[in-house]
C-alpha positions in Angstrom: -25.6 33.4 15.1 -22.7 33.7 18.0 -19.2 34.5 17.5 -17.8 30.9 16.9 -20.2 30.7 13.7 -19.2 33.4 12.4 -15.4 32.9 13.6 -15.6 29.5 11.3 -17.3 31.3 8.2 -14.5 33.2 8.2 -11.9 30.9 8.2 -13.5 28.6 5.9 -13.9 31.4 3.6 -10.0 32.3 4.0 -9.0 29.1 3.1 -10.9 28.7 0.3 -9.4 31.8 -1.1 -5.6 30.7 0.0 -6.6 27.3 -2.0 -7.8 29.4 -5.0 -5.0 31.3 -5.1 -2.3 28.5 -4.7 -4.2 26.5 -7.4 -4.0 29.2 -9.7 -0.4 30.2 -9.5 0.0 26.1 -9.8 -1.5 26.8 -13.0 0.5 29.6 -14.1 3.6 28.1 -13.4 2.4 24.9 -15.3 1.3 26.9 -18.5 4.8 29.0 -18.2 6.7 25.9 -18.8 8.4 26.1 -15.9 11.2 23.6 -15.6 10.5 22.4 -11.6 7.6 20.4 -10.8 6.0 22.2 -7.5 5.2 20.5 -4.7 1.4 19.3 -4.1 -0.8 21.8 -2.3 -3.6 20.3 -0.5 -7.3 22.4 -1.0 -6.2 24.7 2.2 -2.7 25.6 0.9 -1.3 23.3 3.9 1.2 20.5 3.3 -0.5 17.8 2.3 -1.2 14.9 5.2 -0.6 11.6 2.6 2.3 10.1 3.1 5.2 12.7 1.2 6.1 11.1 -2.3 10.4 9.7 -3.3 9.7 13.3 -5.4 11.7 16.0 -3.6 9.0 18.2 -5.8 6.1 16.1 -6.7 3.2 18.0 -8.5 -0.2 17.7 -8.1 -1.6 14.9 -10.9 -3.7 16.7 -13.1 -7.1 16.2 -13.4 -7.7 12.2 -15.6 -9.5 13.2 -18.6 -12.2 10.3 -18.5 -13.4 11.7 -15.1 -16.5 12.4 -16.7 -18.4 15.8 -16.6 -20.2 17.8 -14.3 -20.2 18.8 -11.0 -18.3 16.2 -9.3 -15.7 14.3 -6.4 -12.8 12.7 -8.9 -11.2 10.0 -6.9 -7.7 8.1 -8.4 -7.0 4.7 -6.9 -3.8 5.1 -8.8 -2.9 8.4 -7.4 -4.4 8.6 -4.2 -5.9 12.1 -5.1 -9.2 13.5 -5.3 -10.4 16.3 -7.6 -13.5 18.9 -6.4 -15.0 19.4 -10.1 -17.1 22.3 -10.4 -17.7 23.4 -14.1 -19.3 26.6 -13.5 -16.6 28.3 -11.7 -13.0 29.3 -13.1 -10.8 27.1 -12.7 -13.1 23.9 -12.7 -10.9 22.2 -10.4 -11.8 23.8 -6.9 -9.6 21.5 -4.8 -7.3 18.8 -5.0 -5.3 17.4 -2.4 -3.8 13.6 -1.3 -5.5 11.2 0.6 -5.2 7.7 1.9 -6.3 4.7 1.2 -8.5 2.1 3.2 -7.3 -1.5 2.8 -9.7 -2.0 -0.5 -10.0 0.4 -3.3 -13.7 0.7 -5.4 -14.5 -0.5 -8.3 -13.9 2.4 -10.8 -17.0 3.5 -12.3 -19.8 6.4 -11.5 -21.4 6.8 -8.1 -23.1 9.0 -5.8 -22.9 10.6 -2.2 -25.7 8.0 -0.3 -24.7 8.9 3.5 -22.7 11.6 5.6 -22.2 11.8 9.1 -20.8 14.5 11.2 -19.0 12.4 13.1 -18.3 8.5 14.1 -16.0 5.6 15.3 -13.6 4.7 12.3 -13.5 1.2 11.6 -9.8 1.5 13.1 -11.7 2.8 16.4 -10.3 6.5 15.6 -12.5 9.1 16.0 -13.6 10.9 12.5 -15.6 13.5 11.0 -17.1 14.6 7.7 -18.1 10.6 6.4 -19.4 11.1 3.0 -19.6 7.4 1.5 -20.2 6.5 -1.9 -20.3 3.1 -2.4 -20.9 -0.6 -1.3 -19.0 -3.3 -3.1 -18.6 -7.1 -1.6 -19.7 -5.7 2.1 -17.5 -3.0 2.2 -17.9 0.7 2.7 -16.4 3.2 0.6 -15.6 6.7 1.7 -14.1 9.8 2.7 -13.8 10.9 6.3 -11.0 12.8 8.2 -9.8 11.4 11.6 -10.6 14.2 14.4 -7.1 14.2 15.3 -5.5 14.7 11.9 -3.8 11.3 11.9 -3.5 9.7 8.2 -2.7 6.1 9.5 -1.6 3.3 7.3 -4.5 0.8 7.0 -4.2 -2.6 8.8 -3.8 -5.1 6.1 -5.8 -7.7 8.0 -8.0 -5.4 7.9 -11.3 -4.7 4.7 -11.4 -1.5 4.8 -12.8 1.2 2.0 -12.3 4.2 4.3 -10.5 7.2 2.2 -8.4 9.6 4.7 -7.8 13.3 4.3 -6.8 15.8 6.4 -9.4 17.9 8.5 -9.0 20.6 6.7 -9.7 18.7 3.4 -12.5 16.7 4.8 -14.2 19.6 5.9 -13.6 20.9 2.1 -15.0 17.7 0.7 -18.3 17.5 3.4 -18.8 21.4 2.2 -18.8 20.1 -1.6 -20.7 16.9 -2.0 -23.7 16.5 -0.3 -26.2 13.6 -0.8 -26.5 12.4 -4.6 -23.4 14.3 -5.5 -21.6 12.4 -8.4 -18.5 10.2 -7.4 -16.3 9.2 -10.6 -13.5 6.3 -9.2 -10.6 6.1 -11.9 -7.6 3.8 -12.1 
């Protein structure tokens, strides 16, 4: 294993502990009745890469109650959020963080992780990493990738696209938690 391996463990493992922490002192201050919404921390604990809300303190949406159970990948089309479910650790909620949209939203309903690739050619000619897809409807794509140079772009309109954008850090999250036949609930 050389030093780069071992380099990435480490900070992989750092930021899942940064995340941890920040989700759970979002959840004290929640539970305290604290009077100030806090701002949405992406999975990493760095500002999230979505487009920043008309909120000068947004909060993180909590998780939708009919996102099913299990281990699974919550996504909102309402939102724009996506939930990292894991039931058998404390808190449940592993991640959460913004994302953005492709063009054309799923269907909501229950899928399942059918296809990841390392890396590709978005359908905007960006390049990406961490494709997990989900879902096919009417011949398009659905899925979550990051764009290699951390760009969250607005989706051309002319454009049918199903592509769900994070930011690296979050896709790299997301690629570590779902792999194939992982569950996929889409909510409204």
């Amino acid at each position: 294993m050389g030093p780069g391996v071992v380099v990435t463990g480490l900070t992989l493992g750092a930021l899942a502990v940064v995340s941890l922490l920040a989700f759970q002192a979002n959840g004290a201050q929640s539970r305290a009745g604290a009077a100030k919404p806090t701002a949405p921390v992406a999975a990493t604990g760095t500002a999230p890469t979505a487009a920043p809300s008309a909120s000068a303190t947004p909060t993180v949406p909590p998780l939708p109650a009919t996102s099913g159970t299990g281990l699974r990948v919550v996504y909102s089309v309402g939102s724009h959020y996506v939930w990292l479910v894991d039931p058998k650790k404390n808190p449940q909620v592993a991640a959460a963080f913004p994302v953005a949209p492709g063009t054309v939203e799923p269907t909501p309903g229950s899928y399942a992780v059918y296809s990841r690739t390392a890396t590709t050619t978005g359908t905007d000619g960006r390049q990406i990493e961490h494709v997990v897809r989900f879902a096919q409807q009417n011949g398009v794509v659905f899925g979550f990738s990051a764009a290699v140079d951390g760009a969250t772009p607005t989706a051309d309109p002319k454009a049918k696209t199903g592509g769900i954008r994070s930011g690296r850090a979050e896709g790299q999250l997301l690629w570590d938690f779902a792999p194939k036949d992982t569950k996929v609930v889409v909510v409204a």
